[in-house]
C-alpha angles and dihedrals in degrees: 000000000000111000099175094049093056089040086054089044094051090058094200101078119074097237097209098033091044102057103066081063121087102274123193131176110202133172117251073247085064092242104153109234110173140000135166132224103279085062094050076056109043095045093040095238138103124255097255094055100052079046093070097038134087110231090243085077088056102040144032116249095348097164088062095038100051087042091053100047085051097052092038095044096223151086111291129190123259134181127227097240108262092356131097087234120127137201145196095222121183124193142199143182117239114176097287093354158069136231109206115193116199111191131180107339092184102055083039092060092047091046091053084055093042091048089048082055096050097046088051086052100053092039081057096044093049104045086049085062099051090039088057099038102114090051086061099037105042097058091056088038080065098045090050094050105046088043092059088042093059092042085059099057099250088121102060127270117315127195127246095272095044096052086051097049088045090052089050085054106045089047096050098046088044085057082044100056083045097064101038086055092052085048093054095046086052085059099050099047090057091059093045101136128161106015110217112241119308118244147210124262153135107257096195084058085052101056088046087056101052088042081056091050093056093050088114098053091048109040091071084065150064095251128118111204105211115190110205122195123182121233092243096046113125094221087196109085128171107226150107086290086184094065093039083056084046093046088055103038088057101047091042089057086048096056088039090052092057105035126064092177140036146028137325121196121189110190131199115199145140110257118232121244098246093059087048084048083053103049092050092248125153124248105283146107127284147169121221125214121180126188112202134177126180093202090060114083124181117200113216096258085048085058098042086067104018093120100027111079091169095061091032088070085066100042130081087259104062090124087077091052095118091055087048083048096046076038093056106046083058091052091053090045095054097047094053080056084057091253151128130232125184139162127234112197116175125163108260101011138076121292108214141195112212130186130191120197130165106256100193 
């Protein structure tokens, strides 16, 4: 047999980077058909041997595993079978079969403890923050406040320079509030644990409910808010309806931030099976919103960190850091609800903001 062949006809696996790596061709039955010598080593056996095994006597859970590394398109972790041993195992799909790649067990090893580390540090850092919200937020509230209070004359008559300098403050330090509450919402999304019991309620009344809320950012302005909702929809959903509110609040005020015309459309429907296929969901059930403008429009290296503020800071892009931070904590809010939330931008067309979310 061939491997390198099948490796070049799968188009997914680096031929020349990927044999050194334990390589091993089994059957969708885990019959082991073919491995090379990295994999004899790594799994302390000869060839022959691993040729008359299944790969469950060699690893722990392989038919999930494997599963799982082909519909998320990445390395996952596996366990040597009744040994303490882990490896970055990628797998692939090849007619019958399946390539399983094994690489650096070692440095693997090192890089699970180094990624516990990391996860401990930014749970610390973030509750700090939250812990220590109202010490951030109380001194600006002030200076909000009090400068309102002068702009609007409660502090005796100012002349012309002074009022301009107060209104400079008090619309920097209420920017400034703004972004520090984002900040802090950020925070407390990456630390979302154990979500409280889902509930019962009519999504579509929901959405009517947050386009309500942002009347006021939106009366000021030439924008329609138009709420769709398609005839098969099941309007009543199980799920946090809260941070759903909380999903759709935050991306409308991003689309209202950034648009002055036009039309926004928010629309409620039942995704079809093919675009959960694509999107690498489980079999469920799920309801679909979408938010789209035509007067929004991303450009690809906008996309590229629309949901990510801690690699935005470093892009060409870092003076949109406070909508990838607002972004983010949607992101991180979606995926505690098991789902999935992406944005389509295309010249003359609409740019969208879609979220899918198990409905239940």
């Amino acid at each position: 047999m061939d491997i390198k062949k099948i490796l070049f006809k799968t188009n997914t696996i680096d031929v020349e980077k990927a044999l050194p790596d334990a390589l091993i061709l089994c059957g969708k039955d885990g019959k082991i058909q073919w491995v090379n010598d990295a994999a004899a080593e790594i799994f302390e056996t000869s060839k022959m041997h691993l040729m008359t095994s299944n790969i469950a006597d060699f690893i722990e859970n392989p038919v999930n595993l494997i599963q799982s590394s082909i519909n998320l398109h990445k390395p996952v972790i596996t366990k040597f079978t009744g040994k303490e041993i882990y490896f970055d195992m990628t797998a692939k799909e090849y007619n019958d079969s399946y390539v399983l790649d094994f690489r650096d067990a070692v440095q693997f090893q090192s890089n699970i403890s180094n990624e516990a580390e990391i996860n401990k540090f930014n749970r610390d850092k973030n509750n700090f923050l939250l812990k220590l919200s109202n010490d951030f937020k109380s001194p600006i509230q002030s200076v909000v406040g009090f400068s309102q209070a002068m702009a609007d004359g409660l502090g005796g008559e100012m002349n012309e320079q002074q009022e301009k300098y107060i209104r400079i403050i008090n619309k920097n330090s209420s920017e400034l509030m703004y972004f520090i509450t984002k900040l802090l919402e950020l925070s407390q999304t990456e630390v979302m644990s154990k979500l409280p019991e889902n509930k019962i309620f009519d999504i579509v009344n929901l959405v009517n409910s947050v386009v309500k809320y942002s009347e006021q950012l939106y009366k000021s302005k030439d924008v329609k808010i138009v709420v769709k909702a398609e005839n098969e929809l099941r309007k009543t959903i199980t799920s946090q309806e809260e941070i759903i509110r909380n999903i759709l609040q935050d991306l409308l005020e991003v689309i209202l931030k950034s648009v002055d015309i036009g039309e926004i459309v928010i629309s409620v429907s039942n995704p079809d099976e093919e675009l959960i296929s694509s999107k690498n969901l489980p079999a469920a059930q799920y309801v679909m919103i979408s938010l789209s403008s035509s007067a929004l429009l991303f450009s690809e290296s906008d996309l590229e960190c629309l949901f990510e503020p801690y690699k935005i800071v470093d892009s060409a892009n870092r003076k949109n850091v406070l909508r990838a931070i607002v972004l983010g904590s949607v992101k991180n809010m979606v995926q505690a609800l098991n789902g999935i939330v992406w944005a389509e931008s295309q010249i003359l067309k609409n740019t969208s903001f879609n979220v899918i979310i198990p409905s239940y």
